[in-house]
C-alpha positions as CSV (number, residue, x, y, z in Angstrom):
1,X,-34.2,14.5,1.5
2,X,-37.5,12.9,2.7
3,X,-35.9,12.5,6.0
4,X,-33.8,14.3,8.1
5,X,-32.0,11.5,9.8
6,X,-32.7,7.5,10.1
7,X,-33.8,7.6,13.9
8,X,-36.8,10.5,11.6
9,X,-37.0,7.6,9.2
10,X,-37.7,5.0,11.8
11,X,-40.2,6.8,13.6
12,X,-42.2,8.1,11.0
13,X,-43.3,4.6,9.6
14,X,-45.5,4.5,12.9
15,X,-47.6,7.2,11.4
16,X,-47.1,6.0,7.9
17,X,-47.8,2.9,7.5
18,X,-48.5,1.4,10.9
19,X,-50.8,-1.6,9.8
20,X,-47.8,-3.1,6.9
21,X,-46.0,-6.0,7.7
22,X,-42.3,-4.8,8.6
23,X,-40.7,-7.7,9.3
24,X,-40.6,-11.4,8.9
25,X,-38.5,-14.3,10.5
26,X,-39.1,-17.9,11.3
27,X,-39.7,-19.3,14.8
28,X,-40.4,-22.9,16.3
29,X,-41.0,-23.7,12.2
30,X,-43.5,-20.6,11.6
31,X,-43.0,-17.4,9.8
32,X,-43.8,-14.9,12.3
33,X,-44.9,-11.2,11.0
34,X,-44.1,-7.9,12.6
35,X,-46.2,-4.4,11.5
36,X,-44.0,-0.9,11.4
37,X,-45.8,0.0,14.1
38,X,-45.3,-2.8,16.2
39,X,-41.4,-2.6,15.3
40,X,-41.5,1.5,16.2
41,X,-43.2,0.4,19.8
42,X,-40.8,-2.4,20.4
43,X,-37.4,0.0,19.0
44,X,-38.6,2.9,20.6
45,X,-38.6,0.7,24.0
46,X,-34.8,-0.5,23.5
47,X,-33.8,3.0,22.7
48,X,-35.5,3.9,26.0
49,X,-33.7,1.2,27.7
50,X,-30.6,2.6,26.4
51,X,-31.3,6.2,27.7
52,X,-31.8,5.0,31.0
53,X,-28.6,3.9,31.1
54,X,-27.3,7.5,30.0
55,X,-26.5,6.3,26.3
56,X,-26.6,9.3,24.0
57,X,-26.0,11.4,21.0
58,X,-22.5,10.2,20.1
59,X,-21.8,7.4,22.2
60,X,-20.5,4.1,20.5
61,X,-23.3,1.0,20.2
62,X,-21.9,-2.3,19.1
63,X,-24.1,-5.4,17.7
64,X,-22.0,-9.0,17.0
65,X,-25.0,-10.5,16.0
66,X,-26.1,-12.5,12.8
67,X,-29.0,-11.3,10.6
68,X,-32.7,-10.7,13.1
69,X,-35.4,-8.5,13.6
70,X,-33.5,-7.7,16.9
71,X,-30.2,-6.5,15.1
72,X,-32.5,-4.2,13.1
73,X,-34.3,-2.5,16.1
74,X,-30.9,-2.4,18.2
75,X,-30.1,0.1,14.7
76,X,-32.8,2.1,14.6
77,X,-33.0,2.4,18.6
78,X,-29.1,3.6,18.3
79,X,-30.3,5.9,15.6
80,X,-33.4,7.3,17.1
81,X,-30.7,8.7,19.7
82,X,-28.5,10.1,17.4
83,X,-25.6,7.6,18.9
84,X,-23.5,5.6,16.6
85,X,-23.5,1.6,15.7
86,X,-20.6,-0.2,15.3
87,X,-21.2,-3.2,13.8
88,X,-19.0,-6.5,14.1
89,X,-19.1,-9.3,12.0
90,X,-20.0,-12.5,14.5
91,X,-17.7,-15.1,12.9
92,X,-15.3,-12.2,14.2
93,X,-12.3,-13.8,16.4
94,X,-12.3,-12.7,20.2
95,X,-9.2,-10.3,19.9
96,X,-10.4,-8.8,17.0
97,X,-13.8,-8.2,18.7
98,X,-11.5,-6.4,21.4
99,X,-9.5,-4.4,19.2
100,X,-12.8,-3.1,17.7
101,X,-14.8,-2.3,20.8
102,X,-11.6,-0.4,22.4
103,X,-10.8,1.5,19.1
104,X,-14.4,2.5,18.6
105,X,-14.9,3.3,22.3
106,X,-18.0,1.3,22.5
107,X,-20.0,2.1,25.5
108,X,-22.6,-0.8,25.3
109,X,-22.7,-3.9,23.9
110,X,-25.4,-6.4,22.1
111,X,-24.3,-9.9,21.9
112,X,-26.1,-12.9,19.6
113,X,-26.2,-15.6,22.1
114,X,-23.5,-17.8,24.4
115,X,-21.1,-18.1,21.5
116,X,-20.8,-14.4,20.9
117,X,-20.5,-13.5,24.7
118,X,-18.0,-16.0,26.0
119,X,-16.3,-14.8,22.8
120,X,-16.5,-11.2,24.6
121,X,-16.1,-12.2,28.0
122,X,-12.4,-13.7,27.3
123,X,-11.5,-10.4,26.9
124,X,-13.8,-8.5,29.0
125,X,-10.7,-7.3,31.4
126,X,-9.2,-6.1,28.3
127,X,-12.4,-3.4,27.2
128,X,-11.6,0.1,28.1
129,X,-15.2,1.8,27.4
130,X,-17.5,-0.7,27.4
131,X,-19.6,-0.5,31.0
132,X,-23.0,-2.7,29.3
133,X,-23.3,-5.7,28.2
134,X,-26.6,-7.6,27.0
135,X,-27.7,-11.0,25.2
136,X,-30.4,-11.0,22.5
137,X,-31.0,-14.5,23.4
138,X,-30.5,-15.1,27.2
139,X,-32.4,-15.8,30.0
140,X,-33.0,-14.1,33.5
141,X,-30.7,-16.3,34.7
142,X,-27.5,-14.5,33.4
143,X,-23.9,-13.7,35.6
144,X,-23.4,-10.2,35.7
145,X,-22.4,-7.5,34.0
146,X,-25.1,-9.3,31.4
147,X,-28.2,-8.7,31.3
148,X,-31.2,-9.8,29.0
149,X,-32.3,-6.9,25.5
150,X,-36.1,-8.0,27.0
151,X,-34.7,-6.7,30.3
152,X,-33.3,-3.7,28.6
153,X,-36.7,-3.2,26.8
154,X,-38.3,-3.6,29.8
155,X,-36.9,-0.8,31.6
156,X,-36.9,1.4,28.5
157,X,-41.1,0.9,29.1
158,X,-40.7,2.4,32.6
159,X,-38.5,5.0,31.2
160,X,-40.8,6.3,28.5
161,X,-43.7,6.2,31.1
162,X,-41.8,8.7,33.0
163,X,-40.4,10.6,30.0
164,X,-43.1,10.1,27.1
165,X,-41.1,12.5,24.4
166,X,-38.1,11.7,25.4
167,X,-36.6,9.4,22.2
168,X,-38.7,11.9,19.7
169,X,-36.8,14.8,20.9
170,X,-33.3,13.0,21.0
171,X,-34.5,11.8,17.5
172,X,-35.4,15.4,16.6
173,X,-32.1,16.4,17.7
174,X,-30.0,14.3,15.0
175,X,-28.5,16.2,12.0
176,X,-27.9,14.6,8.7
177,X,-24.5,15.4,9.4
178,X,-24.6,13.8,12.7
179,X,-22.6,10.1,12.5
180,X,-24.5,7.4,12.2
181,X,-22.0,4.3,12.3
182,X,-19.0,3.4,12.2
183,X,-18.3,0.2,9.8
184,X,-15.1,-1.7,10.3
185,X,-13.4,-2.9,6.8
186,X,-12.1,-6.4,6.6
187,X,-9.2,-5.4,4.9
188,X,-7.2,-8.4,3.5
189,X,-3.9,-6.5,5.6
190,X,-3.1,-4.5,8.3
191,X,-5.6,-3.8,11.2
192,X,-9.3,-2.8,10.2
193,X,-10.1,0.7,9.4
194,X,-13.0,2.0,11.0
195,X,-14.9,4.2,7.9
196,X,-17.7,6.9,9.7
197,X,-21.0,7.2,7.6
198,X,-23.4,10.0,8.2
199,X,-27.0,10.0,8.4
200,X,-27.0,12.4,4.9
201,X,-24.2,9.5,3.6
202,X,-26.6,6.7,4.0
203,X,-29.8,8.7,3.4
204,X,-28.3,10.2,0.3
205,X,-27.7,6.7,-0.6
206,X,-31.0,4.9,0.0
207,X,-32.5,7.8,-2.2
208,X,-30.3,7.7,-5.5
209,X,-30.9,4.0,-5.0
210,X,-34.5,4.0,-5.1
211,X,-34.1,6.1,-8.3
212,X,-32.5,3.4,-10.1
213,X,-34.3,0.1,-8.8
214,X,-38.5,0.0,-8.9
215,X,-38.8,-1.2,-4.8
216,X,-42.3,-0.2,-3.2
217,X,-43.9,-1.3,-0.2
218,X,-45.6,-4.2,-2.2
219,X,-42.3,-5.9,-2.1
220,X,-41.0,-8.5,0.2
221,X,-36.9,-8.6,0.4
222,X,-35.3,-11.9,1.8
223,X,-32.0,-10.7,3.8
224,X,-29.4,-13.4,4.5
225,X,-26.1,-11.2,3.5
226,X,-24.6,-9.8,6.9
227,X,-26.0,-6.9,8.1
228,X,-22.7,-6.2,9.4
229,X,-21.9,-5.5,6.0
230,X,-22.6,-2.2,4.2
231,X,-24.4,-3.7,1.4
232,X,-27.0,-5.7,2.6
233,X,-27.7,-2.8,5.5
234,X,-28.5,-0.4,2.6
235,X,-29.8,-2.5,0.1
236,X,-32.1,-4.8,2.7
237,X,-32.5,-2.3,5.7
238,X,-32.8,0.7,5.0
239,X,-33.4,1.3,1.9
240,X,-36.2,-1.4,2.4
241,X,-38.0,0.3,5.4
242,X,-37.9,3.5,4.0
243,X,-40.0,2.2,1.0
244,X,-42.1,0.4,3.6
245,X,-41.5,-3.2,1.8
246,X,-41.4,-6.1,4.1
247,X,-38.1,-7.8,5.5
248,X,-37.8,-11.5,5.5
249,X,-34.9,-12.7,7.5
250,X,-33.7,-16.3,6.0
251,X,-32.7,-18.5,8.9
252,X,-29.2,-19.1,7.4
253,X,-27.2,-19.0,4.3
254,X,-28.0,-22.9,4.4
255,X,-31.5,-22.4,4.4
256,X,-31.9,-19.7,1.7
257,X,-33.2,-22.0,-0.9
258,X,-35.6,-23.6,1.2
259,X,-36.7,-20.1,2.2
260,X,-37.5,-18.9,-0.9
261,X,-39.7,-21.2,-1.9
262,X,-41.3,-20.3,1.4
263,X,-41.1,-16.4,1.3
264,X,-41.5,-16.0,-2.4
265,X,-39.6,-12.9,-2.7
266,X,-39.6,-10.3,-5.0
267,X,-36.1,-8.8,-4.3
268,X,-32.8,-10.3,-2.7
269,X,-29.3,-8.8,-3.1
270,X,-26.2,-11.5,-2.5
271,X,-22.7,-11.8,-3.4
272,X,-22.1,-13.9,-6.7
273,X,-21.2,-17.0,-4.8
274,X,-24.9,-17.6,-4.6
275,X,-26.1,-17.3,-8.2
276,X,-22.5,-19.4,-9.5
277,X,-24.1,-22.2,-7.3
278,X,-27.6,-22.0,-8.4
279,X,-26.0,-21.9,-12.3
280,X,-23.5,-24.6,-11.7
281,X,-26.9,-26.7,-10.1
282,X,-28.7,-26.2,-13.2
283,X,-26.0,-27.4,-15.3
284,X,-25.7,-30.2,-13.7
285,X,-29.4,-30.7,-13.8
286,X,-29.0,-30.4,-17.7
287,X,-26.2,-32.9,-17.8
288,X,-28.4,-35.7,-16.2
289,X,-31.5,-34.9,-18.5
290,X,-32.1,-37.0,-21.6
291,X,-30.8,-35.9,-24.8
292,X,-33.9,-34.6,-25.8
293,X,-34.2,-32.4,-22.8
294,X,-30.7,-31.0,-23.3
295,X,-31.3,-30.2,-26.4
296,X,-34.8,-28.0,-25.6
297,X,-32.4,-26.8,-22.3
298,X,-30.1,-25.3,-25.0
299,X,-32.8,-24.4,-27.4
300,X,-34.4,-21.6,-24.4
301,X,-31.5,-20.0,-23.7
302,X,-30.5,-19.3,-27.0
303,X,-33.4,-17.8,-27.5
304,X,-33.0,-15.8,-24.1
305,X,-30.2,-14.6,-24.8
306,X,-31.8,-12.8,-28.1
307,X,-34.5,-11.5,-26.2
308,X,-31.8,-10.2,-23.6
309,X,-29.5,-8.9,-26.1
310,X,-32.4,-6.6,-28.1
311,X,-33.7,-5.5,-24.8
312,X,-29.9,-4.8,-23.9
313,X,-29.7,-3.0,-26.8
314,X,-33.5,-1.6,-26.7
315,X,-34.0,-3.1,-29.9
316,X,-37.7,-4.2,-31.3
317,X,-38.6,-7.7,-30.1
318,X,-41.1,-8.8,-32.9
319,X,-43.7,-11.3,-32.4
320,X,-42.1,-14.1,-33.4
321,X,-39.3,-14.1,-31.2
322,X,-41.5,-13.3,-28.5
323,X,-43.8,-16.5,-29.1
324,X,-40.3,-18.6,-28.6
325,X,-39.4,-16.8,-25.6
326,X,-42.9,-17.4,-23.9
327,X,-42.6,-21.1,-25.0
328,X,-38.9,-21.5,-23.7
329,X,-39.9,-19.9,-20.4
330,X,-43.3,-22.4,-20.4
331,X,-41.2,-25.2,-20.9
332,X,-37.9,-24.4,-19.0
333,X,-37.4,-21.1,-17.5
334,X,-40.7,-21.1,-15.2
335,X,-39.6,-24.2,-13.5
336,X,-36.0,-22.4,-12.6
337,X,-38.1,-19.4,-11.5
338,X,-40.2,-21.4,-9.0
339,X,-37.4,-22.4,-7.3
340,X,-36.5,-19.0,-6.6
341,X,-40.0,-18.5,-5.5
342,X,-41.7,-17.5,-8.5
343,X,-42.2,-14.0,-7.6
344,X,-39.2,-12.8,-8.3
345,X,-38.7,-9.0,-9.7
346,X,-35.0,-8.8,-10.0
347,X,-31.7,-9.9,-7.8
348,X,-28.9,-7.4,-7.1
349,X,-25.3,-8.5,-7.0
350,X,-22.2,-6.9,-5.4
351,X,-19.7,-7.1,-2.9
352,X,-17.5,-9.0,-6.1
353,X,-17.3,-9.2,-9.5
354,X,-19.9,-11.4,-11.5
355,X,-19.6,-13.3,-14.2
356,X,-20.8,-11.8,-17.3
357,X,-21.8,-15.6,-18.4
358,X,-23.8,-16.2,-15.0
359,X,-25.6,-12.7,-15.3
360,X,-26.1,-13.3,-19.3
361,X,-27.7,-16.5,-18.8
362,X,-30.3,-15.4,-15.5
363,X,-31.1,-12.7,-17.7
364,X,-32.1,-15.3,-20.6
365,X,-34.3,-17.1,-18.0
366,X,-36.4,-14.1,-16.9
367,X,-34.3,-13.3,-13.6
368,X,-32.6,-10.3,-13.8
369,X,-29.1,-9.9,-11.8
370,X,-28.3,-6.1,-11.7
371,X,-24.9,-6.0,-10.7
372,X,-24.0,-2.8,-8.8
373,X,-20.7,-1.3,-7.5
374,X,-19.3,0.7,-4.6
375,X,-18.0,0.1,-1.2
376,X,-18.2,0.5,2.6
377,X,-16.6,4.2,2.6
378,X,-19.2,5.1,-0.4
379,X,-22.4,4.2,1.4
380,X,-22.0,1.9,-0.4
381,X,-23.5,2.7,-3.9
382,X,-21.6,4.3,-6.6
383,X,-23.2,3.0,-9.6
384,X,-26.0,-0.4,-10.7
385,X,-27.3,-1.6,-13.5
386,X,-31.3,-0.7,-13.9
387,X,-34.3,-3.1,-15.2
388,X,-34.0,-0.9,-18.4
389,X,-30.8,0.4,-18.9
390,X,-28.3,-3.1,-18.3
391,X,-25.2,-4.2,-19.4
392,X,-23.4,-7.4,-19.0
393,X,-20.0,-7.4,-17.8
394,X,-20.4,-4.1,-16.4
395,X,-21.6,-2.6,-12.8
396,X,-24.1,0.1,-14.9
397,X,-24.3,3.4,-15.0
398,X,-23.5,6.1,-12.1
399,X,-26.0,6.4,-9.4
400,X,-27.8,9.7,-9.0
401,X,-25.9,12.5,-6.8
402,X,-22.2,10.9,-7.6
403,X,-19.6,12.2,-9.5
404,X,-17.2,9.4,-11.0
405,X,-13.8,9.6,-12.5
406,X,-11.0,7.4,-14.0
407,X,-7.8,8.8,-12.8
408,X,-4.5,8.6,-15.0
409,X,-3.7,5.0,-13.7
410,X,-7.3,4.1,-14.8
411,X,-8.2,4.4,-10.5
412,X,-11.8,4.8,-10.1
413,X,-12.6,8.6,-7.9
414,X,-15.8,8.8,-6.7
415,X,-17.2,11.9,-4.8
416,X,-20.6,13.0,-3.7
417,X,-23.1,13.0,-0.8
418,X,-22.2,9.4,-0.2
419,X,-18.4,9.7,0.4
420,X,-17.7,8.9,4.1
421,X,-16.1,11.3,6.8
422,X,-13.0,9.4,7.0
423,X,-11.1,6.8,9.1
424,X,-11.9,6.7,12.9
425,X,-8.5,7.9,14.5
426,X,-6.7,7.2,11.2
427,X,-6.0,10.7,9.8
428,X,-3.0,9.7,7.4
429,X,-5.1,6.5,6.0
430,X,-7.9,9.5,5.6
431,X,-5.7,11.7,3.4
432,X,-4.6,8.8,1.8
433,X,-8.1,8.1,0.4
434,X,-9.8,11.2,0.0
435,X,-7.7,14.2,-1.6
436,X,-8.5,18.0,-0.9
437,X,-11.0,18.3,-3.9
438,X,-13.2,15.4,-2.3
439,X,-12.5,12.6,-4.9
440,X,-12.3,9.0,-2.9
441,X,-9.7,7.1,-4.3
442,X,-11.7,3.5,-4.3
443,X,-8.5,1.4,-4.9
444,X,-10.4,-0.1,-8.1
445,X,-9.3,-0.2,-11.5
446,X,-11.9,0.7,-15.0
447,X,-13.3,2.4,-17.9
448,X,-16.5,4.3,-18.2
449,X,-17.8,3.1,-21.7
450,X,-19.2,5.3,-24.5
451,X,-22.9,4.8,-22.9
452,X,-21.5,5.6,-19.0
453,X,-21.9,2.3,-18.0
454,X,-18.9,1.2,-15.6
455,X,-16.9,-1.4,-15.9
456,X,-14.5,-2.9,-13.3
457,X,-11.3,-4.0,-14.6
458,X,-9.6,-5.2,-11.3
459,X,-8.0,-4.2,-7.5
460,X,-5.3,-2.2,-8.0
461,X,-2.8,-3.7,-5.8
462,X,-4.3,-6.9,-7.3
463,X,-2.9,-6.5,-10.9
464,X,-0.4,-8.9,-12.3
465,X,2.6,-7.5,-14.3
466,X,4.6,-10.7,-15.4
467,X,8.4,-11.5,-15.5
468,X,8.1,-10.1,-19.2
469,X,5.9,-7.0,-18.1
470,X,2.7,-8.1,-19.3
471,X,-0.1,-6.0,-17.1
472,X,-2.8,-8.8,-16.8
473,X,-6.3,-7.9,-14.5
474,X,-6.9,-11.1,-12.6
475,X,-10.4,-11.0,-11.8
476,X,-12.1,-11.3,-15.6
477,X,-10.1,-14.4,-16.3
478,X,-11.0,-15.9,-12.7
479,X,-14.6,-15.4,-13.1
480,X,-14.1,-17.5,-16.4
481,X,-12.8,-20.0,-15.0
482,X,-15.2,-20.7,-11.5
483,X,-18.1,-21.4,-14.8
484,X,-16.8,-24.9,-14.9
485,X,-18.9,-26.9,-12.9
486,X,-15.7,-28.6,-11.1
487,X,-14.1,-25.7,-10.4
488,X,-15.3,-23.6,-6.6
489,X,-12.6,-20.9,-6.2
490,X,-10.0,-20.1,-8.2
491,X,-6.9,-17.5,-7.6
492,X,-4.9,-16.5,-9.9
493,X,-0.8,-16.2,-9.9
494,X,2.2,-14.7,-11.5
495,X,2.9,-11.6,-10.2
496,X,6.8,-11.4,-11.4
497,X,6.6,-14.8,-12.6
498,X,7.4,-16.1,-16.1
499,X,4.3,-17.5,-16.8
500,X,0.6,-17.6,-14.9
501,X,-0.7,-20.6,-12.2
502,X,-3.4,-20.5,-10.2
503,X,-4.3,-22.2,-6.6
504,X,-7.6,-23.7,-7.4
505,X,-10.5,-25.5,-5.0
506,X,-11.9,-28.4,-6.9
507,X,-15.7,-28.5,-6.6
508,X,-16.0,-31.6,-4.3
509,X,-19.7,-32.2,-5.2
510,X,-19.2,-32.5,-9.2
511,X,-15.7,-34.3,-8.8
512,X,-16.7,-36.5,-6.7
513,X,-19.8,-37.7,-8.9
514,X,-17.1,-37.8,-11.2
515,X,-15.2,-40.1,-9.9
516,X,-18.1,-42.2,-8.1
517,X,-19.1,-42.6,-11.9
518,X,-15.4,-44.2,-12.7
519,X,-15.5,-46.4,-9.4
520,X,-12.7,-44.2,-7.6
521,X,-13.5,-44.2,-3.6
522,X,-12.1,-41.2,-1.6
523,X,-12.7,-39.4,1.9
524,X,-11.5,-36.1,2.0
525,X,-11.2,-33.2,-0.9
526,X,-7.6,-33.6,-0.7
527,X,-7.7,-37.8,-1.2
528,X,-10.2,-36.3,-3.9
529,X,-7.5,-34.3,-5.5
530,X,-5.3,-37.1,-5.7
531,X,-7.5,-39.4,-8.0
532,X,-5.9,-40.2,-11.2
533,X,-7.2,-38.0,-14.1
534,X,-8.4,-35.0,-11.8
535,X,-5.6,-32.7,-12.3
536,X,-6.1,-34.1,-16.4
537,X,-10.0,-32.8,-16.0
538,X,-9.2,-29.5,-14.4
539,X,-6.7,-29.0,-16.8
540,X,-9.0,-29.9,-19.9
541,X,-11.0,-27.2,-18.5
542,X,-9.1,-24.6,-18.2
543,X,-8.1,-25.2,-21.7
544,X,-11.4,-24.6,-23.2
545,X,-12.2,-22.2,-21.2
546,X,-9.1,-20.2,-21.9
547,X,-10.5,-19.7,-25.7
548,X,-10.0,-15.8,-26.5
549,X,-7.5,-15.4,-23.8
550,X,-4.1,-13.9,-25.1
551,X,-1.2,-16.7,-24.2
552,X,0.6,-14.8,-21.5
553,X,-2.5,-15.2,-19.6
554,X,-3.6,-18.1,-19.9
555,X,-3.0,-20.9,-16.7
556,X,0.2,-23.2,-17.8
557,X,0.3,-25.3,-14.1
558,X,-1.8,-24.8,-11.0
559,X,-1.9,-26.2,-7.5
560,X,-5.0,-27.8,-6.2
561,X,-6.2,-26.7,-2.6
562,X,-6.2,-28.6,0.1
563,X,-9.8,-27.9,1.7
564,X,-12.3,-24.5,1.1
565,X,-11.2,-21.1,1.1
566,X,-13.3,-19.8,4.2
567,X,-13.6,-17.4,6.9
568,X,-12.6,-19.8,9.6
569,X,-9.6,-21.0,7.9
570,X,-8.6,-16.6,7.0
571,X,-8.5,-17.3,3.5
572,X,-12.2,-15.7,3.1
573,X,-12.7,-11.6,4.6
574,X,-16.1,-11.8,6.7
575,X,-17.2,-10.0,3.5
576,X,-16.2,-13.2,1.2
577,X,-13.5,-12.0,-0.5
578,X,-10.4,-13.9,-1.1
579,X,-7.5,-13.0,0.9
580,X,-5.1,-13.4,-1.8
581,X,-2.1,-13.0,0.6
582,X,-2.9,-15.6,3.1
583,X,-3.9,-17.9,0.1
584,X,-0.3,-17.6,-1.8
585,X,1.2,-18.3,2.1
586,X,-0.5,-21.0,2.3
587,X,0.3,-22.7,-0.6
588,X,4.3,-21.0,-0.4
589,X,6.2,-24.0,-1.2
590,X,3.4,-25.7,-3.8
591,X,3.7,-22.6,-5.6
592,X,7.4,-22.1,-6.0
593,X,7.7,-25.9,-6.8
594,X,5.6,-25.1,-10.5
595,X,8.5,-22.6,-11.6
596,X,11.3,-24.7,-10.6
């Protein structure tokens, strides 16, 4: 490997590449640019600060923090020491901040601002390890024990005056084998598991995924995904800095189309929530057009989808078919592409299965989704599709480095340089997931097809064996149905039931112009619900979309939800997965009354 840990990585780039722009965020209303070499100064500094304090190889660093140039130098200070981050999602509740801090044995602790630390200090009392506490944004003027990270930097500049080499050596000092973090999975049950990754996991990583995606340091990334999260920490951290590509943090998930258009990036990653909204918002667009304009809409992506499906199937273009994509992209496609920022290279997808239609149809217009696969104990990558070897419908072929295998019961095993070390303090729930020959036992279910693409089928423990023993894979059929503009979330039901329902979130935008257009008044999603001839529409569109479906899985009643699956009502993981538990709970007795 290039490098020989990511504290090597970090440092190197002041050498490198010193004069390229690093990092980007927004400030007072400006975009505000940061060099590598100012960002090695200014990380080098904290990871002084943290020295002087007697943090070192080993000890426990936590962040609960959302997406900044700060949570990315607190990373590469902690690595540059060869200590470990732990990283904890900030819409986290206070006791399960606790449980993580104690577990881990975290010694010092970043906090976001006053939200995150009266989160922590209402359970302060109850931290075993943790002697430091600091505020990213805070002023002088803070109670004790916190103090400001621009007091901490300050006193990591006294400490380097006195001891020059001193984060160098502790940087040279880090093996690949060394941990690097330990990342707490939101599992949908049962306490977190705290999975370990190495420097060699992660590096490993970041190299077999620069093998299958073109990123240089011309690029510009927009990060808005939790860093928190394995995903966007490989995809838009580190595998970003160590091409030398600049990092453009969007000031919320609210304001990531805004700042697009303002970035212009070349390269995002996000969950599928994201590019089902911008396709729903395009449909929508369509349905208010003239006739005329629907009927050119239509025209271009039918001919996108030829030019997708020979270059899917590396299959000539010919002229003519090229002259009708270049007009359909002049008189359609371009204006979908500026809104994205017009620069746009490709998107990556993960973290959940996407729609085949949704990636289909970006592919049509010129913006490539290339879905990948793997997850927080694999680094995360096990396998992506590339610009010119894609597949729709499936999560591409294996990444460089990993071995992949479909057990017996159709479990995806993966095993390589990416697997993790194991559970923190959880030997049995170690052994549980990685066997004696090394395989990781992911928990997923699929097929590799006759080309080694991979293709997800579904969760395990999430497959549905009906009353009359019908094995159906929820997940496919699910992702059919959140294409209707009018449906948001959608979980299936039927698990030893007779026949299938669902607990479905109505899309309260499209409804409710829906019912504006009929002259029906409502105030809440729920009065919404409640309209006469919603439960007709949502059923109409199951219906059609249900074509192709075999009849023991297709949706005969369903139960409309109350408000938005989310994080802060625990039907949502930090990660944005559905909790599928908490949602059939919650809806108990709604449930049981549609098979009485």
């Amino acid at each position: 490997m290039k490098y020989g840990s990511l504290g090597a990585m970090f440092l190197a780039k002041r050498e490198e590449n010193p004069h390229l722009i690093a990092y980007r965020y927004k400030e007072g209303g400006n975009w505000k640019s940061v060099t590598y070499g100012e960002a090695v100064d200014r990380g080098e500094r904290i990871a002084g600060g943290m020295a002087s304090l007697g943090i070192k190889k080993g000890d426990r660093v936590a962040i609960v923090s959302g997406n900044r140039i700060e949570w990315a130098l607190i990373d590469y200070a902690t690595q540059s020491l060869g200590a470990v981050l732990v990283t904890v999602y900030p819409s986290l509740l206070k006791e399960q901040v606790q449980y993580i801090l104690n577990d881990s044995e975290t010694k010092i602790v970043f906090a976001e601002n006053d939200v995150q630390m009266q989160k922590i200090n209402e359970v302060r009392d109850n931290l075993k390890f943790t002697e430091h506490f600091y505020a990213i944004d805070g002023s002088s003027s803070l109670k004790d024990p916190w103090r400001t990270l621009e007091q901490l930097t300050d006193d990591g500049r006294e400490f380097l005056e006195k001891n020059p080499q001193y984060v160098k050596d502790a940087s040279a000092a880090v093996d690949g084998d060394d941990w690097a973090t330990i990342i707490y999975t939101s599992g949908t049950t049962g306490e977190p598991k705290g999975a370990i990754l190495t420097n060699n996991n992660l590096l490993s990583n970041v190299e077999a995924g620069l093998q299958c995606l073109p990123v240089n340091s011309d690029d510009e990334f927009l990060s808005f995904l939790p860093l928190s999260h394995v995903f966007e920490r490989m995809a838009g951290h580190f595998l970003a800095y160590y091409c030398s590509a600049t990092i453009a943090y969007a000031e919320s998930i609210d304001a990531v189309p805004q700042n697009m258009g303002e970035i212009k990036p070349m390269v995002m990653a996000s969950v599928p929530r994201l590019y089902e909204k911008m396709y729903a918002r395009v449909l929508d667009n369509v349905e208010l057009g003239s006739p005329l304009k629907q009927k050119i809409f239509h025209w271009a992506v039918s001919v996108g989808r030829e030019y997708v499906k020979r270059q899917q199937n590396k299959q000539k273009i010919g002229s003519a078919l090229q002259f009708k994509r270049n007009l359909a992209y002049k008189l359609v496609f371009s204006k979908l592409a500026e809104r994205v920022g017009g620069r746009i290279k490709f998107f990556i997808s993960g973290g959940a299965p996407l729609s085949p239609e949704i990636a289909e149809f970006f592919g049509a217009a010129g913006l490539m989704i290339l879905e990948g696969y793997g997850l927080t104990e694999t680094s995360p990558l096990i396998s992506v599709n590339r610009v010119d070897k894609f597949r729709f419908g499936t999560v591409g072929p294996i990444a460089p480095g990993v071995e992949v295998k479909i057990a017996e019961d159709g479990e995806i095993c993966a095993r390589g340089p990416n697997i993790m070390v194991g559970y923190y303090k959880k030997e049995a729930e170690t052994r549980e997931a990685i066997d004696e020959e090394g395989w990781f036992h992911t928990g997923d279910i699929g097929i590799i097809d006759e080309d080694g693409f991979l293709k997800i089928t579904d969760r395990k423990k999430n497959i549905i064996v009906t009353a009359g023993g019908k094995n159906i894979a929820p997940q496919p059929i699910e992702n059919i149905m959140i294409t209707s503009k009018y449906i948001e979330q959608f979980v299936m039901i039927g698990d030893r039931r007779k026949f299938c329902s669902a607990v479905i979130v109505a899309s309260e935008e499209n409804l409710g112009k829906w019912a504006e257009a009929k002259g029906l008044s409502y105030k809440t999603l729920e009065d919404l619900n409640n309209l006469p001839g919603v439960k007709e529409l949502i059923q109409a569109e199951i219906d059609r979309l249900s074509a192709g479906l075999a009849s023991y899985e297709t949706i005969k009643k369903f139960v409309l939800a109350r408000e938005l699956f989310s994080i802060e009502n625990g039907t949502l993981t930090p990660s944005l997965k559905v909790k599928r538990k908490v949602v059939e709970e919650m809806y108990a007795d709604e449930i049981e009354a549609l098979y009485k």
